[in-house]
C-alpha positions as CSV (number, residue, x, y, z in Angstrom):
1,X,0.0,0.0,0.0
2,X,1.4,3.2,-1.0
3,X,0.4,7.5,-1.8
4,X,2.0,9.6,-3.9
5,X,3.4,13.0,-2.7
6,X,3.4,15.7,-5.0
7,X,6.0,18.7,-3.9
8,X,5.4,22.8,-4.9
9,X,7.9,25.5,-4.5
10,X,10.5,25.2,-1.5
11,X,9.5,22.2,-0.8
12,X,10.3,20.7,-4.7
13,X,14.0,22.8,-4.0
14,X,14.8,21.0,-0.7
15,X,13.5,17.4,-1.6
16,X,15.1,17.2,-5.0
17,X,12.3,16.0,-6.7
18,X,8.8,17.4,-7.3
19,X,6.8,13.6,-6.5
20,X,7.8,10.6,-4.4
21,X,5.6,7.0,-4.2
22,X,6.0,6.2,-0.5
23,X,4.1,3.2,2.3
24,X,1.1,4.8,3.5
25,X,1.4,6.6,6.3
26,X,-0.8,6.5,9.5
27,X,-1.4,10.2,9.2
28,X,-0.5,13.1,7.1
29,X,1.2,14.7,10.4
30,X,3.5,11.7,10.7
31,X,4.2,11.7,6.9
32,X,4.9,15.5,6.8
33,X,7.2,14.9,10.3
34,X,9.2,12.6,8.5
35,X,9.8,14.2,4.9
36,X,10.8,17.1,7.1
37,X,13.4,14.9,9.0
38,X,14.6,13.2,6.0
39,X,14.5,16.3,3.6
40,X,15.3,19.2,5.7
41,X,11.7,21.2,5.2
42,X,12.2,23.9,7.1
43,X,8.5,24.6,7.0
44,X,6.2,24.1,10.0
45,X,3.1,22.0,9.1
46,X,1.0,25.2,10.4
47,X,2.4,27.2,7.1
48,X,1.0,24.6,4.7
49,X,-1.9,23.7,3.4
50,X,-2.4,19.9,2.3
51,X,-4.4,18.3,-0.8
52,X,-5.5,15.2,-0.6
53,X,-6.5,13.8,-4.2
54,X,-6.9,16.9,-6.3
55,X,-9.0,18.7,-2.8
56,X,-7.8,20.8,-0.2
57,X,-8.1,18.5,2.9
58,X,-7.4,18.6,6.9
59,X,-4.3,17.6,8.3
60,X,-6.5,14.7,10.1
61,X,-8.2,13.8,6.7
62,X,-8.2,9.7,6.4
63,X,-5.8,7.9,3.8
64,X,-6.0,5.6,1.5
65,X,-3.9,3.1,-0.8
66,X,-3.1,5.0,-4.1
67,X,-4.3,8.6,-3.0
68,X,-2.0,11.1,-3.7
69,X,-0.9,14.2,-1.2
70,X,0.4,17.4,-2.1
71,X,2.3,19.8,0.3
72,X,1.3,23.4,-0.9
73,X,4.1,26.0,1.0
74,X,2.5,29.7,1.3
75,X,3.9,31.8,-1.8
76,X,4.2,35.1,-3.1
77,X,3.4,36.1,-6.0
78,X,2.5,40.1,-7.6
């Protein structure tokens, strides 16, 4: 069982890549706790918002095999 994280902005720059497949996590705290310990994301989870197949979603949103998560870091723009 597995989800696909999708990366924007800072968060594509630290990781390297802009998607990883990766074992389901319990919860989308835990899987942002450890992309942030294995990446370096110097982002608080409070800063982001998080998607959960294509719709914004809570940070205590269920997951599922195959659903695919997307970090979103705040950014500026003019």
């Amino acid at each position: 069982m597995s989800v696909t994280v999708l990366y924007f902005a800072s968060l594509r720059d630290a990781a390297g890549v802009d998607r990883e497949r990766l074992p389901l996590p319990a919860s989308l705290d835990a899987l942002y706790a450890e992309l942030s310990s294995r990446h370096g994301f110097s982002l608080p989870a409070a800063k982001l918002r998080v998607a959960v197949d294509g719709a914004f979603a809570r940070w205590d949103s269920p997951l599922h095999d195959g659903c695919e998560i997307a970090f979103i870091p705040p950014v500026s723009g003019g």
